[in-house]
C-alpha positions as CSV (number, residue, x, y, z in Angstrom):
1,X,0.0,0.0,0.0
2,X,1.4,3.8,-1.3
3,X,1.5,6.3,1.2
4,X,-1.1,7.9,-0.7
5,X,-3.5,5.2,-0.6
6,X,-3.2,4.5,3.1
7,X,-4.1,8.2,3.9
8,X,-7.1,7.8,1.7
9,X,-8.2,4.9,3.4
10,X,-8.1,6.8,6.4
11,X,-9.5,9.5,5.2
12,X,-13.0,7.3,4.1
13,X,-16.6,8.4,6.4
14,X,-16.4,4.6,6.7
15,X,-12.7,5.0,9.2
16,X,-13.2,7.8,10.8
17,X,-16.5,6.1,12.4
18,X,-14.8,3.1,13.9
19,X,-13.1,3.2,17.0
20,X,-9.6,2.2,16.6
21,X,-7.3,3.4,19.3
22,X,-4.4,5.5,19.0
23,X,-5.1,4.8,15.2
24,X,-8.4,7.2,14.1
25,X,-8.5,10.6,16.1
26,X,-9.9,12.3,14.1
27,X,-10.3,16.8,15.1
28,X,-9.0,19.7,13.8
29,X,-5.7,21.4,14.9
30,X,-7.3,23.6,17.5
31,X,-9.4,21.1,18.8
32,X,-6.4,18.8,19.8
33,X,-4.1,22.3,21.3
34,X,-7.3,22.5,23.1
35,X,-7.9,19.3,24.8
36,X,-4.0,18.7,25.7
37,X,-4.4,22.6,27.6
38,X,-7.3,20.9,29.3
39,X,-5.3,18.0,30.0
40,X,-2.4,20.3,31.2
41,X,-4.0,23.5,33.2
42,X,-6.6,21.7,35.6
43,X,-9.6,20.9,32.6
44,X,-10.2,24.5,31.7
45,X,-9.1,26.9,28.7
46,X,-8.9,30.2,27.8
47,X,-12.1,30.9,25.2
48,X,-14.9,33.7,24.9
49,X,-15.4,35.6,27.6
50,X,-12.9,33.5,30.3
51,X,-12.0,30.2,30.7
52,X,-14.1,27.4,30.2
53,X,-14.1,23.5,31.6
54,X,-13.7,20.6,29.2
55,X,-12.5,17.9,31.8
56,X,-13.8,17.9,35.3
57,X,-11.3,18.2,37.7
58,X,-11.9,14.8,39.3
59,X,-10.9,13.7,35.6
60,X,-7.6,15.6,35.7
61,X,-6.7,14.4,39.1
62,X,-7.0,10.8,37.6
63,X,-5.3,11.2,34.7
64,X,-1.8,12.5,36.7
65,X,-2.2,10.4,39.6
66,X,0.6,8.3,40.4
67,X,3.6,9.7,37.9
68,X,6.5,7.9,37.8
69,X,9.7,8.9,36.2
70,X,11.3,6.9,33.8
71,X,13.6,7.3,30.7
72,X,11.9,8.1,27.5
73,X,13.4,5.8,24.5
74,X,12.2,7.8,22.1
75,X,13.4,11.3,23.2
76,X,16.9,10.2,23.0
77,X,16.6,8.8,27.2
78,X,15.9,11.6,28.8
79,X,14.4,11.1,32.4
80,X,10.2,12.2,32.2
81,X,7.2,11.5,34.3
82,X,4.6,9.1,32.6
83,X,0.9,8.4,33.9
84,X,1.3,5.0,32.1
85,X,4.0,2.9,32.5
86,X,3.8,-0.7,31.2
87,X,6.7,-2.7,32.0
């Protein structure tokens, strides 16, 4: 498969339905700065006339409990905090 046709595929109504994990997000470029703001500054962002909530705060929490540092193979090593760590 070209590299052409591979981004067609993904590009059909029919893909971007599905649910395929870390394989079909599908937003536009603001809608993913805003969601990893949310992720990063307590679930709210700046917008209109203040900031508004997109992730509950109990949702935040969750998401950075437990952080561990670890080395980062594919930055080159260098030492970060992950949520996730799978051994």
């Amino acid at each position: 498969m070209t590299p052409n046709t591979f981004v067609a595929m993904f590009n059909r109504d029919s893909v971007m339905m599905g649910e395929t994990p870390s394989g079909n997000g599908v937003c536009s470029a603001r809608g993913l700065a805003a969601v990893g703001t949310a992720m990063t500054c307590g679930g709210r962002v700046a917008g209109g006339e203040g900031r508004r909530r997109l992730l509950r705060e109990e949702t935040v929490e969750e998401m950075h409990r437990g952080l561990e540092r670890a080395r980062d193979a594919g930055m080159g090593g260098t030492v970060t905090e992950f949520s996730q760590v799978r051994n």
